[in-house]
Residue frames as a rotation matrix with the C-alpha (Angstrom) as fourth column:
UNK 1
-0.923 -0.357 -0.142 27.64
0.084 0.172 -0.981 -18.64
0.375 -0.918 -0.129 -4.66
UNK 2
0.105 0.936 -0.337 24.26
0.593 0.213 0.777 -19.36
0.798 -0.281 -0.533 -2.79
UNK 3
-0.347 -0.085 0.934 23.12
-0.378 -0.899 -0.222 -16.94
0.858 -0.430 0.280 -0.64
UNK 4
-0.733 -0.343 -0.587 22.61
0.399 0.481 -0.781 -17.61
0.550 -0.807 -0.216 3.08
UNK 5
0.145 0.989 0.007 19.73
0.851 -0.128 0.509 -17.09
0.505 -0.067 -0.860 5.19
UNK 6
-0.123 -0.378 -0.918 22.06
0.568 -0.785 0.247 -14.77
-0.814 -0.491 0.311 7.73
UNK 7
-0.888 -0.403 0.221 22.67
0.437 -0.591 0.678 -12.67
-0.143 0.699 0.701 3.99
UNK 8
-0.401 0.837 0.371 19.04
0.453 -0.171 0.875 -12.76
0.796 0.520 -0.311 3.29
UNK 9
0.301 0.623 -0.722 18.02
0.896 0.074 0.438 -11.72
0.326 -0.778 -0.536 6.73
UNK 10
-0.445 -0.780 -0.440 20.44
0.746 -0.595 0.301 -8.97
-0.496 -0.194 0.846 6.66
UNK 11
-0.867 0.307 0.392 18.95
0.228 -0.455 0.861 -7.62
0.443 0.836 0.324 3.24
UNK 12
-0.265 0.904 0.336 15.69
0.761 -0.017 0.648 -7.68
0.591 0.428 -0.683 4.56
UNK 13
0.130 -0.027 -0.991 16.68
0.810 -0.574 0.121 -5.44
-0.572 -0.819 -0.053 7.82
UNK 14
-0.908 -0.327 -0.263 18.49
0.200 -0.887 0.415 -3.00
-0.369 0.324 0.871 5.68
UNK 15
-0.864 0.007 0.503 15.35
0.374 -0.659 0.652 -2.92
0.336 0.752 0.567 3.47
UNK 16
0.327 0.725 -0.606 12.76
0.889 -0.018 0.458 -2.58
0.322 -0.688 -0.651 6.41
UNK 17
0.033 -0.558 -0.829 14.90
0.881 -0.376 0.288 -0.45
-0.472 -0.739 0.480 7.62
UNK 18
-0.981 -0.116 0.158 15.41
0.182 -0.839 0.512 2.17
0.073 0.531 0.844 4.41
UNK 19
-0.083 0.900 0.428 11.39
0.284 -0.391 0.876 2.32
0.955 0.194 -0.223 3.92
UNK 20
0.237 0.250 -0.939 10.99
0.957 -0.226 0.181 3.03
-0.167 -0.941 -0.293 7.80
UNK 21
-0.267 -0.806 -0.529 13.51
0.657 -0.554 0.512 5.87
-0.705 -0.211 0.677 6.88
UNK 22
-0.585 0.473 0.659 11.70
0.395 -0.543 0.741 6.83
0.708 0.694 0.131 3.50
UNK 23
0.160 0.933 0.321 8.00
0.646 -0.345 0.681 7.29
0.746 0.098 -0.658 5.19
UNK 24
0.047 -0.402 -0.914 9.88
0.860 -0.449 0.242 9.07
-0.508 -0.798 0.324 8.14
UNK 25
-0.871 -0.491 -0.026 11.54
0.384 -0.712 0.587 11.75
-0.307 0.502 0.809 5.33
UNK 26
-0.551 0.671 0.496 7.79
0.736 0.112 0.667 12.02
0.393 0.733 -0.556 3.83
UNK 27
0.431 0.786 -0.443 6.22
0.855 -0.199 0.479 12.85
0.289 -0.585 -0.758 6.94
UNK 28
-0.244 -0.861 -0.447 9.56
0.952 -0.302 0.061 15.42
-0.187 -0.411 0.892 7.71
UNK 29
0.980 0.180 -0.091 8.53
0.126 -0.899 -0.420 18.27
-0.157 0.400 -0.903 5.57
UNK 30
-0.098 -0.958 -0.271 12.41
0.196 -0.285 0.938 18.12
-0.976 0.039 0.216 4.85
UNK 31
-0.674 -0.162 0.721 11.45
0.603 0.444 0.663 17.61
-0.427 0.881 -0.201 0.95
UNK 32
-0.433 0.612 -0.661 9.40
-0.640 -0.726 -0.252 19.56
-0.634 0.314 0.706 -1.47
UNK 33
-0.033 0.562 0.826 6.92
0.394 0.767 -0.506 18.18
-0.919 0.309 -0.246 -2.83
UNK 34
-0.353 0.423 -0.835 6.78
-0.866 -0.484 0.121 18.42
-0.353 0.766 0.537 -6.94
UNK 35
0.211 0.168 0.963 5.63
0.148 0.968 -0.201 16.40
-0.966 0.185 0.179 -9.73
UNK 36
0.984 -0.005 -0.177 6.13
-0.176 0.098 -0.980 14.90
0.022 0.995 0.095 -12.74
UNK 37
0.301 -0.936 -0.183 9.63
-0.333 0.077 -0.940 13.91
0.894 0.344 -0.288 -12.48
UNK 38
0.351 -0.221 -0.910 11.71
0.632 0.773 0.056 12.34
0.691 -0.595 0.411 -9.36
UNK 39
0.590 0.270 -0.761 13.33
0.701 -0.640 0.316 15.67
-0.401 -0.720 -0.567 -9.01
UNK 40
0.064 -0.275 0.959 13.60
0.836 -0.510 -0.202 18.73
0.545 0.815 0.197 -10.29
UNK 41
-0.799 -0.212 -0.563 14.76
0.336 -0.933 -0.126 22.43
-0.498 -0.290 0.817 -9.65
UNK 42
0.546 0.833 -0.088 11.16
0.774 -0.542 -0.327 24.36
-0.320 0.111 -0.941 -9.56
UNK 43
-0.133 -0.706 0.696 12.40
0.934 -0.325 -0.151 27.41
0.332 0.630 0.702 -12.03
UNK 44
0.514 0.350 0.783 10.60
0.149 -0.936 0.320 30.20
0.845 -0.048 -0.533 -10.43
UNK 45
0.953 -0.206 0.220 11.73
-0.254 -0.154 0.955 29.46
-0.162 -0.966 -0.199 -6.61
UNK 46
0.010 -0.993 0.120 14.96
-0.867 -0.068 -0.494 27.94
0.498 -0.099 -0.861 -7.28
UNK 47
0.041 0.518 0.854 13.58
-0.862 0.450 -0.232 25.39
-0.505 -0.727 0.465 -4.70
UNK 48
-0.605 0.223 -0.764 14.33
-0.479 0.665 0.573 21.47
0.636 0.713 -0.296 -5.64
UNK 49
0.325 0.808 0.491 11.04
-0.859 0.469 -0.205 19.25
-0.396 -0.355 0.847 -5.56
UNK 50
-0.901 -0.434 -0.002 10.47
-0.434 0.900 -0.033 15.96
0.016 -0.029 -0.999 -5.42
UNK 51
0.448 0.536 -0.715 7.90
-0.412 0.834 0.367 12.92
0.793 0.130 0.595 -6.38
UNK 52
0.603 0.184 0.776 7.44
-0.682 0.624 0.382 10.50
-0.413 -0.760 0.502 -3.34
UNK 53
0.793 -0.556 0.248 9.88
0.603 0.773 -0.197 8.18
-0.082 0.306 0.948 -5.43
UNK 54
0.391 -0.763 0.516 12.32
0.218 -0.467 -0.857 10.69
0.894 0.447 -0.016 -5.94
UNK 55
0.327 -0.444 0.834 12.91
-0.944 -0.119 0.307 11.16
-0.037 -0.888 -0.458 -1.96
UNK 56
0.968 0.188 0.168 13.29
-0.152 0.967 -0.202 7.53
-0.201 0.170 0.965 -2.47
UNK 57
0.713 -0.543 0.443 16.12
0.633 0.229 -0.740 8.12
0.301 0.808 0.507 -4.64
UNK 58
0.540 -0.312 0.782 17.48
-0.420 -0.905 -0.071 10.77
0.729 -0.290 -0.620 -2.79
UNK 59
0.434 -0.197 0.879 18.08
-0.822 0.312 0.476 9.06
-0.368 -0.929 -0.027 0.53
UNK 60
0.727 -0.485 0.486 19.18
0.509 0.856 0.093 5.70
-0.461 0.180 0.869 -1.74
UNK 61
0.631 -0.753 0.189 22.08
0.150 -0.120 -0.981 8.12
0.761 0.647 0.037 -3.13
UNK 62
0.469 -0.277 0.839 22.99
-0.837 -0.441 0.322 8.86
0.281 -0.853 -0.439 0.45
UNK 63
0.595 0.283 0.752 23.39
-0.758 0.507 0.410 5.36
-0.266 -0.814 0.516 0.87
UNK 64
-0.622 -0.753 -0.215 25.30
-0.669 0.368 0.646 4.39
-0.407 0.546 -0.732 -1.86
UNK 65
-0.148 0.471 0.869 22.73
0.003 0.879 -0.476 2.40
-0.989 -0.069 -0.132 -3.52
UNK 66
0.639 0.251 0.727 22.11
0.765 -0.304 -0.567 4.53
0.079 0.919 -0.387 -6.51
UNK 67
-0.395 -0.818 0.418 23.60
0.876 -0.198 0.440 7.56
-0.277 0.539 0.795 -8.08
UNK 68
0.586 0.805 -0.089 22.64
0.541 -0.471 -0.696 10.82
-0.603 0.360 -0.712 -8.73
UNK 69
0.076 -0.892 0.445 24.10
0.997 0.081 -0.007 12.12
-0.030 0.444 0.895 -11.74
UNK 70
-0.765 -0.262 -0.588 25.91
0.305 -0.952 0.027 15.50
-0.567 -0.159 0.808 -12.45
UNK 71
0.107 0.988 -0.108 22.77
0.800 -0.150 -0.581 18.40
-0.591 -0.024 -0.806 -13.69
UNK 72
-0.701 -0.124 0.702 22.62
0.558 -0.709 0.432 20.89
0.444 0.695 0.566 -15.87
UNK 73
-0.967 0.239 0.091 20.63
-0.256 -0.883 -0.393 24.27
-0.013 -0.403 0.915 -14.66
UNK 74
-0.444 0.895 -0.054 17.11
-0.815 -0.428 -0.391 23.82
-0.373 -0.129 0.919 -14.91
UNK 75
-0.306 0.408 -0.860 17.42
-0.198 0.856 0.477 19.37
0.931 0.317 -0.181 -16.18
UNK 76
0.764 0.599 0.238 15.41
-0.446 0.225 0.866 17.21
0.465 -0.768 0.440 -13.99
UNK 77
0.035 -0.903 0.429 17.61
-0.999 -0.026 0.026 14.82
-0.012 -0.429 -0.903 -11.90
UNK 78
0.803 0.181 -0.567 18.62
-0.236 0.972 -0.023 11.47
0.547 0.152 0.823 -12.79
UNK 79
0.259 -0.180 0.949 19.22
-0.906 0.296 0.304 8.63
-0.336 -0.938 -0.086 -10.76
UNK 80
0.808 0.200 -0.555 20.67
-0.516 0.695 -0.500 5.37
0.286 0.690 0.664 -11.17
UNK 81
0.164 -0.731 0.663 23.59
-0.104 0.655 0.748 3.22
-0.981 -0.191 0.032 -11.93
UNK 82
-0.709 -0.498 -0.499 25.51
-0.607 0.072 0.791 3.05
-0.358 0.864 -0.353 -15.23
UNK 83
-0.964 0.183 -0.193 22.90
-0.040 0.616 0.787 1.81
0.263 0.766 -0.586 -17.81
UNK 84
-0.230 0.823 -0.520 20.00
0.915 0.365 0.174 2.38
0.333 -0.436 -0.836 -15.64
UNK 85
-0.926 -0.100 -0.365 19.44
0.263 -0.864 -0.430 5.59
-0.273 -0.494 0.825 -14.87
UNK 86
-0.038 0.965 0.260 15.60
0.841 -0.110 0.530 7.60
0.539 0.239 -0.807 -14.76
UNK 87
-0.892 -0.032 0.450 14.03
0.038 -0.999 0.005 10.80
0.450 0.021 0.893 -14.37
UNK 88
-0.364 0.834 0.415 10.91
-0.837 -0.489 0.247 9.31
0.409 -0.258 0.875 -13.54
UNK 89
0.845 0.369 -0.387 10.28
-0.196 0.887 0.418 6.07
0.498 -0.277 0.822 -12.61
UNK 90
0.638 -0.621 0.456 12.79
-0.624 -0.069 0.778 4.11
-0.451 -0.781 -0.432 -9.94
UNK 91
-0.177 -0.707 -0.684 16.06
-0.858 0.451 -0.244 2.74
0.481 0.544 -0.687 -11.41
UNK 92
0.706 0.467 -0.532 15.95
-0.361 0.884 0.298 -1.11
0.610 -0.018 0.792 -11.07
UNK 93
-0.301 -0.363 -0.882 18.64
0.507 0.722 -0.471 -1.31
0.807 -0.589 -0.033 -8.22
UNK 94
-0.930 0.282 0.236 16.64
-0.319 -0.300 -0.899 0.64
-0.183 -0.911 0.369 -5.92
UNK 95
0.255 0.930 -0.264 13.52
-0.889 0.333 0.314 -1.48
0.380 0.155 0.912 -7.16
UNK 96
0.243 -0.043 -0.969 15.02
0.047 0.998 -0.033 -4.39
0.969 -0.038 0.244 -6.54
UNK 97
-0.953 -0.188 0.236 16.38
-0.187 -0.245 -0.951 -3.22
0.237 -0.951 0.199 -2.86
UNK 98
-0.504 0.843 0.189 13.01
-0.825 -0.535 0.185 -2.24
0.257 -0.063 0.964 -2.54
UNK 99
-0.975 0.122 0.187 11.65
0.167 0.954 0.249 -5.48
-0.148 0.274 -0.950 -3.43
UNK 100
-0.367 0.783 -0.502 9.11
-0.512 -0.621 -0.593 -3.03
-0.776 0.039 0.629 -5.26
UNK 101
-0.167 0.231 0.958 7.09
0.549 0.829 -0.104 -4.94
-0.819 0.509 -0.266 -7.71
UNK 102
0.738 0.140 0.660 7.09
0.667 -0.291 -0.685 -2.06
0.096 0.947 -0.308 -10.42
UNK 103
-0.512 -0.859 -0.031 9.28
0.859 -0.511 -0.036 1.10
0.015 -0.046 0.999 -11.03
UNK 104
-0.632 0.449 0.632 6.33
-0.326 -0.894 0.308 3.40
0.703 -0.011 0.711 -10.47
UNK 105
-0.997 -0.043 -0.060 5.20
0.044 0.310 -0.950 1.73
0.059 -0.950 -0.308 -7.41
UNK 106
-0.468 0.795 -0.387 1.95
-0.228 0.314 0.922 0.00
0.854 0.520 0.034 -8.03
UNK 107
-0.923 -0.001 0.384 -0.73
-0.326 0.528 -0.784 -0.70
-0.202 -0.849 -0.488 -5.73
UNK 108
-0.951 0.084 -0.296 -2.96
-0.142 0.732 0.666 -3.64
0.273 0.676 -0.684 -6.13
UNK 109
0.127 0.941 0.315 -6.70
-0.943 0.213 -0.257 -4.74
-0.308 -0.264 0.914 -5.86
UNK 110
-0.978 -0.122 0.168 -7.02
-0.117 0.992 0.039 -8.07
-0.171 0.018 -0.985 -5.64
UNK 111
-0.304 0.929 -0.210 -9.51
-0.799 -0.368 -0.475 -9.51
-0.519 0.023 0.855 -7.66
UNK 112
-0.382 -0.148 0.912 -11.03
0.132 0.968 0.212 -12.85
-0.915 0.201 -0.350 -8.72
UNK 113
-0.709 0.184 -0.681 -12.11
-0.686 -0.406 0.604 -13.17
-0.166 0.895 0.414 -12.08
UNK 114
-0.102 0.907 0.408 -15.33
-0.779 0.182 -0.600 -14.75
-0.619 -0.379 0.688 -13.05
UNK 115
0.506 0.091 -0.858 -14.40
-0.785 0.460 -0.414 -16.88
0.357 0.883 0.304 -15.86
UNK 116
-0.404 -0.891 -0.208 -12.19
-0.699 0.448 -0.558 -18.23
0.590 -0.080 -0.803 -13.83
UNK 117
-0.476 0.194 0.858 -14.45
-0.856 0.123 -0.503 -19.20
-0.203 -0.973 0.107 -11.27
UNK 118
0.254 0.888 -0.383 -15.96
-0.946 0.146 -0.290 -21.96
-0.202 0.436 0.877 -13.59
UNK 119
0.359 -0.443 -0.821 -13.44
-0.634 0.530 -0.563 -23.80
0.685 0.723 -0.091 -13.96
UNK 120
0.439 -0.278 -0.854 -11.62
0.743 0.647 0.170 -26.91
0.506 -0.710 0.491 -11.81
UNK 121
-0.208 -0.363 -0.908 -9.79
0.973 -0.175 -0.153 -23.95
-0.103 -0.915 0.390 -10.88
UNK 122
0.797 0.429 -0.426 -10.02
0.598 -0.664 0.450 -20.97
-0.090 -0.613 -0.785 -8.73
UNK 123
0.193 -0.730 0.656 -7.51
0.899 -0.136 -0.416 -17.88
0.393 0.670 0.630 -10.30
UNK 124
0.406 0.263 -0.875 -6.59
0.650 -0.756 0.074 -14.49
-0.642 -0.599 -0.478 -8.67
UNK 125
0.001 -0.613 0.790 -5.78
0.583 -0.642 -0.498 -11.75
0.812 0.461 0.356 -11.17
UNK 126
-0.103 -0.515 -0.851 -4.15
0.837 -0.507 0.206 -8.55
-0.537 -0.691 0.484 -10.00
UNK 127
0.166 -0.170 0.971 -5.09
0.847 -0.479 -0.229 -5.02
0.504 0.861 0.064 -11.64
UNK 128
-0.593 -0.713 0.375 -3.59
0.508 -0.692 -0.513 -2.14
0.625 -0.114 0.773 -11.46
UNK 129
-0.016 0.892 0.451 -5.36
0.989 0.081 -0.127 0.60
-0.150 0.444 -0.884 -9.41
UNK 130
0.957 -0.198 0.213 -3.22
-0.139 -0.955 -0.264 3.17
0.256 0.223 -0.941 -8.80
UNK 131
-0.081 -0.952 -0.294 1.09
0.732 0.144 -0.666 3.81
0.677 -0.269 0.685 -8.42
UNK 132
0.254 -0.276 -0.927 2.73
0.721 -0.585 0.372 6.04
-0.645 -0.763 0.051 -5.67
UNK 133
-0.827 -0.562 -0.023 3.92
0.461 -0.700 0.546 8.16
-0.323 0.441 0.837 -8.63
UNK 134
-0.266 0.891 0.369 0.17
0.215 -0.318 0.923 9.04
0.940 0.325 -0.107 -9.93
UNK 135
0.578 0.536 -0.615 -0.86
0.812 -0.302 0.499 9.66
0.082 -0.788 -0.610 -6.40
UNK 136
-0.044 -0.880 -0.474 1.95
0.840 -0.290 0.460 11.77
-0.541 -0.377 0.751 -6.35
UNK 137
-0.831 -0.342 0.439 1.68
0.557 -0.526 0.643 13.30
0.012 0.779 0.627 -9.48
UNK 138
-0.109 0.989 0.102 -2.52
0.549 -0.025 0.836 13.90
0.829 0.147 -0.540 -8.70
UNK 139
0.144 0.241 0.960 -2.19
-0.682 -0.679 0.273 16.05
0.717 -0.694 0.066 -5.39
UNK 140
0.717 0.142 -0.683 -1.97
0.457 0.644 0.614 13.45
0.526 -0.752 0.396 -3.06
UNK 141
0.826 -0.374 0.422 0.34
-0.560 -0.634 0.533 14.55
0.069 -0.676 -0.733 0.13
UNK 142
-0.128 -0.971 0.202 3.46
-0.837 -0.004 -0.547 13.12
0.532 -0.239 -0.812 1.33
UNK 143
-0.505 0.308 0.806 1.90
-0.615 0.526 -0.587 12.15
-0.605 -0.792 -0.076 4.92
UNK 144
0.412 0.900 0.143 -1.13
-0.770 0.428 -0.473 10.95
-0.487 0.085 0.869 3.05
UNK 145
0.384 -0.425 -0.820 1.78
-0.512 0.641 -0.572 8.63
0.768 0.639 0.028 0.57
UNK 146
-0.648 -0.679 0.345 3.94
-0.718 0.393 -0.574 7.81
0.254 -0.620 -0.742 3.76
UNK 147
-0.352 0.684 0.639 0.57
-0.836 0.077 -0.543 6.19
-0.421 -0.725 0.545 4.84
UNK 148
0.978 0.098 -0.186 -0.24
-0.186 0.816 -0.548 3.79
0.098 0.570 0.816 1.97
UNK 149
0.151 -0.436 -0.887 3.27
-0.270 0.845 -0.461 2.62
0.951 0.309 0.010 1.74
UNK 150
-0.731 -0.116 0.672 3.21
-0.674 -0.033 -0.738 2.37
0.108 -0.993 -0.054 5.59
UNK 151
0.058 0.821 0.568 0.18
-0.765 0.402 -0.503 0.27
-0.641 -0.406 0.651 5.35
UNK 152
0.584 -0.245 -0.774 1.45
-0.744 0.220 -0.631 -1.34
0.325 0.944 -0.054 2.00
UNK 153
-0.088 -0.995 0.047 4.21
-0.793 0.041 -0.608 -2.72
0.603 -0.091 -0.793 4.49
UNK 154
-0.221 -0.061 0.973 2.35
-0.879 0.445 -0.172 -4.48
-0.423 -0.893 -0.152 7.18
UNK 155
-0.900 -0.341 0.271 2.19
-0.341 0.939 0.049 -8.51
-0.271 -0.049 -0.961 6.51
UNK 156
-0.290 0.911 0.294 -1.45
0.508 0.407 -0.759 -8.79
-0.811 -0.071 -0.581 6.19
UNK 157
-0.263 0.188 -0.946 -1.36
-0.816 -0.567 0.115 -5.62
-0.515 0.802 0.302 3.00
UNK 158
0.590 0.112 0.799 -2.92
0.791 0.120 -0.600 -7.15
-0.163 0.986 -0.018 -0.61
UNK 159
0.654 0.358 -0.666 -1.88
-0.049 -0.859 -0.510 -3.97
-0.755 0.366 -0.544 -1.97
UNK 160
0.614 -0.671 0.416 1.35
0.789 0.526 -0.317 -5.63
-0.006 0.523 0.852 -4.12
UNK 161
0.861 -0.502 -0.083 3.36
-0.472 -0.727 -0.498 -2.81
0.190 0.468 -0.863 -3.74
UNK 162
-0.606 -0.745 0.278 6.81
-0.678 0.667 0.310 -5.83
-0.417 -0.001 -0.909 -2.29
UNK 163
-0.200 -0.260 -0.945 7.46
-0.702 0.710 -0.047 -8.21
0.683 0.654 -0.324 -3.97
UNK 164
0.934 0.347 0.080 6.21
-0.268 0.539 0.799 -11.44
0.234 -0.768 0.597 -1.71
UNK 165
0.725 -0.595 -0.348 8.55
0.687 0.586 0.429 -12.13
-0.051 -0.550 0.834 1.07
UNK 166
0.387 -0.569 0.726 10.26
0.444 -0.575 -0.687 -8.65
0.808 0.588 0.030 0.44
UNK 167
-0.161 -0.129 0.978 9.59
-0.694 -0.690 -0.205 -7.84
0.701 -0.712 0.022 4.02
């Protein structure tokens, strides 16, 4: 069944809408920040933290998009959907919602390459230069994440973190 522009125009509210709602939660102080993992139960406090993707995942279990599954004392938490499920990186139906272009939420430098430039054509590669999970995992803040994917978002971003036309 072909999808409809009214369907597609929907999707993209809802997902304009959830990231509006992520970088809000970032900026909340409702979450603890941890790292390494999407989220886990910090053993000393008791206290569960979270990776800037893992609020992600949090708020997409609220929503019914994803799943969080049942935990044992002191395992990280996984998210997901039957067959898809992750401790660290974002299950692939809240990437694809997302219309994130990795599962550790890459952001891009655009950059021409010089070999290319010799030729009839004119190539852009893309390289990595950092993800929201490594900023995450490296000290970066919340606010200071809510901000790159907040800027990540407006129309004019390079940074590839959507997928073109995601937003």
């Amino acid at each position: 069944m072909a999808t409809t522009k009214k369907a597609l125009a929907i999707q993209k509210q809802k997902r304009v809408t959830f990231i509006q709602t992520w970088i809000e939660a970032l900026r909340s102080g409702t979450y603890k920040q941890g790292r390494g993992s999407l989220a886990e139960e910090n053993p000393e406090t008791g206290v569960m933290e979270y990776c800037c993707l893992g609020v992600a995942c949090d708020l997409a279990t609220k929503q019914g998009i994803l799943q969080k599954l049942p935990q044992k004392k002191g395992d990280r938490l996984e998210f997901g959907k039957k067959g898809d499920t992750h401790t660290s990186f974002l299950p692939r139906a809240l990437r694809n919602f997302l219309g994130f272009t990795s599962a550790s939420g890459e952001l891009f430098v655009k950059r021409v390459s010089m070999s290319a430039m010799y030729g009839k054509k004119k190539k852009t590669y893309y390289s990595v230069d950092t993800t929201l999970a490594r900023l995450n995992d490296d000290g970066e803040t919340f606010k200071e994440i809510a901000k790159r994917i907040e800027n990540a978002a407006k129309p004019s971003s390079q940074a590839g973190l959507f997928n073109e036309g995601a937003l």
